[in-house]
N, C-alpha and C positions, 0 to 999 in steps of 0.2 A: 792672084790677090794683090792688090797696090799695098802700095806703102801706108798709104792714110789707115785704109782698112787692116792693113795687118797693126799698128800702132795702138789701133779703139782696139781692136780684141787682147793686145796686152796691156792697157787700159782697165779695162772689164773685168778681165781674168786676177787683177793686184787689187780692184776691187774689192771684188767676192772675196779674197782671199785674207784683204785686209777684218772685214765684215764678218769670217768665219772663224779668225783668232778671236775679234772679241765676242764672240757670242759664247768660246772657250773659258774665254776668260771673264765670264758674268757677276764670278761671284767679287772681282775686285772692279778698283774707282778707274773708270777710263772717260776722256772723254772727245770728240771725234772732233772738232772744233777747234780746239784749242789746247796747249799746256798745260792750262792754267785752271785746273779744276774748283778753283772760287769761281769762276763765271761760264762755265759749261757743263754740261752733263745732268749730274743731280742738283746743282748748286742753283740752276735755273727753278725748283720747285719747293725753293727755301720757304715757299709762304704753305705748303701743302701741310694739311694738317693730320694726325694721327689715324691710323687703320682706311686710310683712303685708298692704300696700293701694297702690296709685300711689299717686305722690304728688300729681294732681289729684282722684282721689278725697278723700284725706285736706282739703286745700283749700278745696274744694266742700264740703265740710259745714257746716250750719246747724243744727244740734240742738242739744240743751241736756243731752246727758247721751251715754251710751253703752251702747246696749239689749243688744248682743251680751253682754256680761259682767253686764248685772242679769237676764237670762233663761238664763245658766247652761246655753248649749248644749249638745248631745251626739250623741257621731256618729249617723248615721243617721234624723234629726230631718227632717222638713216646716218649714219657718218660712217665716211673710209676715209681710215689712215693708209696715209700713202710710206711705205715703208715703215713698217708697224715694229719692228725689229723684237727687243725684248718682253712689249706690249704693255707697256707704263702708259702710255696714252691711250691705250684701247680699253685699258681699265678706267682709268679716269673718266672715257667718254661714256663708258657703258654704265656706270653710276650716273653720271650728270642724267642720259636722258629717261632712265628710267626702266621699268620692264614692258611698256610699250614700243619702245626706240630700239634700233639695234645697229653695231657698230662690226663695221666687216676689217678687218687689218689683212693689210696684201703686202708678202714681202719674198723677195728672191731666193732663199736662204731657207734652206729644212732647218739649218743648226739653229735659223733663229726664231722660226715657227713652231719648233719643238721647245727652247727656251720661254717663248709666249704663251703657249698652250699650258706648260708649266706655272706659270705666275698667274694667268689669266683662273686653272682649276683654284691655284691655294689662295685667292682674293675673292671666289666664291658666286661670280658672276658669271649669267646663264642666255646672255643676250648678244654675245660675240661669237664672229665666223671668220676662221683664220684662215686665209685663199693665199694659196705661192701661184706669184706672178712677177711680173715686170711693172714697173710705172707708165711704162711705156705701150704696152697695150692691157688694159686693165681687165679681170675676168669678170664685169658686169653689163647687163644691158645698159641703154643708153636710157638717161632721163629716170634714173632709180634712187641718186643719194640726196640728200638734203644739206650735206655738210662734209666739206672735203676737207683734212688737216696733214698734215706733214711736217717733219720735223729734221730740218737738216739734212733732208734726200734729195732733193729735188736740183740739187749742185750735182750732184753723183753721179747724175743722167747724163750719157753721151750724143742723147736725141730730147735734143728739150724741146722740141717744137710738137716733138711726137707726144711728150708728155702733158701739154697745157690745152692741144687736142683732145686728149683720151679726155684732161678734165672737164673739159667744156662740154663732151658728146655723154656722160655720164652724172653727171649735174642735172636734178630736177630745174623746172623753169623757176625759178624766182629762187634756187638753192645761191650757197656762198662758198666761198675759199675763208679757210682761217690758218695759215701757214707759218711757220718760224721757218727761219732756210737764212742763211749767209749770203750777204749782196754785199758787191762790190760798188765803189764812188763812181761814178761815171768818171772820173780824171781819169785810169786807171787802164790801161789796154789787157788784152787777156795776158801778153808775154809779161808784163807789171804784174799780173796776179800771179801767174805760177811761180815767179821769183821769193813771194810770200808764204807759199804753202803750198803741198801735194795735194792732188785732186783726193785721194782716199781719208784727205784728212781737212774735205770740206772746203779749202780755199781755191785751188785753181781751177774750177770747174764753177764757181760762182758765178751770178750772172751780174750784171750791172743793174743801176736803178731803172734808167731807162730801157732794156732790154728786158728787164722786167716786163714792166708796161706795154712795151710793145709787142710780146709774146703773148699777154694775158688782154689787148684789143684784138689782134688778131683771129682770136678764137670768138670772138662777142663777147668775152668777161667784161665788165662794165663796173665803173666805181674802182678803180683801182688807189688800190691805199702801199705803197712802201715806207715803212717808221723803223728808221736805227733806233736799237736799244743798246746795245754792246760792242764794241772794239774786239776784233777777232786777230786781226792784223793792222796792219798803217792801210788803211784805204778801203778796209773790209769791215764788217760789221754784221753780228747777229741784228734779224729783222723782222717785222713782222708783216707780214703781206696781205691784205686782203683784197675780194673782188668779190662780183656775184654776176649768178648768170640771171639775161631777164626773165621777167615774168611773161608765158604767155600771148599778151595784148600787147605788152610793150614792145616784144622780139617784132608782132607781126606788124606793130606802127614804123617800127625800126626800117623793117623789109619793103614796105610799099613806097616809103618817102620817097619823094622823086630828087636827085642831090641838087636840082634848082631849085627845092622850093624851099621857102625861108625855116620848113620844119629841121633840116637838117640842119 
């Protein structure tokens, strides 16, 4: 075993580990992002209005934004949350699209699938399917969701390349990304990020704006949108990401372009 690789498995291992206190600790205010629980956790769904979610869901949340409303639901819609943890976003999504829609939550974690499955029964919604997996290879066919959201996990990831994969080969054709996750300034080197914060706590495992972008063309995601809303650290910031994958005709005008001709 190298150095590198035995480092990501102790890594991984403060993770989970971190991620299995709080799922212990659900019934109090934590928030994964940041100290400062005016601007993360629950404080990010200050506009959420009454009997929308229990309120141990609401609680339990650690994210850094609120993906349901920057992905712009709509009835009848597929959506997988990507690290669904205590399931405040699987609830919210699975009301937004309806009882035609249905929203899958995938997350690493019994203690926090059993926490979700918990919140998910007492909010009374019958259109969510709770799969333990990895971000990283995701347990759906390909070209099955309409709407991929994620909330401050996708820093977490030790294979992010593995992960923007997974979403671009499970994204219907014309589907979108509606993401909250914590991006780094591009000024910023990664040894400058871990100096600001632990990867288990969101900051050193951030990607930049640019690297963003260039994760999320690599795959085909197309349209890419990164927007700071919040200060997490000096150089970091809660953000909202969007993309989409294309449609169809457009993937296959994309494919045939010849790179001399003026369509490219």
């Amino acid at each position: 075993m190298t150095d590198t690789t035995s480092a990501m498995g102790k890594l991984q291992e403060e993770v989970r580990a971190y991620y299995r206190s709080k799922a212990a600790e659900a019934e109090t205010h934590g928030a994964c992002c940041s100290p400062d629980p005016n601007t993360f956790g629950p404080a990010a769904y200050d506009e959420m209005g009454p009997d929308k979610a229990p309120d141990a869901a609401l609680l339990a949340s650690l994210g850094c934004g609120n993906p349901t409303a920057v992905a712009e639901l709509r009835e009848g819609e597929t959506v997988l949350d990507l690290g669904s943890g205590g399931g405040l976003d699987v609830i919210l999504s699975a009301r937004r699209v309806g009882p035609d829609g249905r929203v899958f939550g995938l997350d690493f974690l019994e203690e926090m699938l059993a926490l979700a499955a918990r919140n998910v029964e007492d909010a009374e919604v019958d259109n969510v399917v709770l799969l333990k997996g990895t971000i990283e290879s995701i347990p759906l066919p390909a070209d099955t969701v309409d709407v991929i959201i994620s909330n401050c996990v996708i820093n977490l990831s030790l294979d992010k390349p593995a992960v923007f994969a997974e979403m671009a080969r499970v994204l219907a054709p014309g589907g979108r990304l509606g993401i909250s996750d914590v991006v780094a300034e591009d000024r910023l080197s990664v040894e400058e990020r871990a100096e600001r914060g632990g990867h288990s706590q969101c900051i050193a495992g951030a990607l930049s704006v640019s690297e963003y972008r260039e994760l999320l063309a690599a795959v085909g995601l197309k349209d890419a949108e990164v927007v700071f809303t919040k200060e997490a650290a000096d150089g970091l910031h809660s953000a909202i990401v969007r993309a989409r994958k294309p449609a169809g005709t457009e993937a296959a005008a994309t494919q045939q372009c010849d790179p001399d001709d003026s369509c490219c």
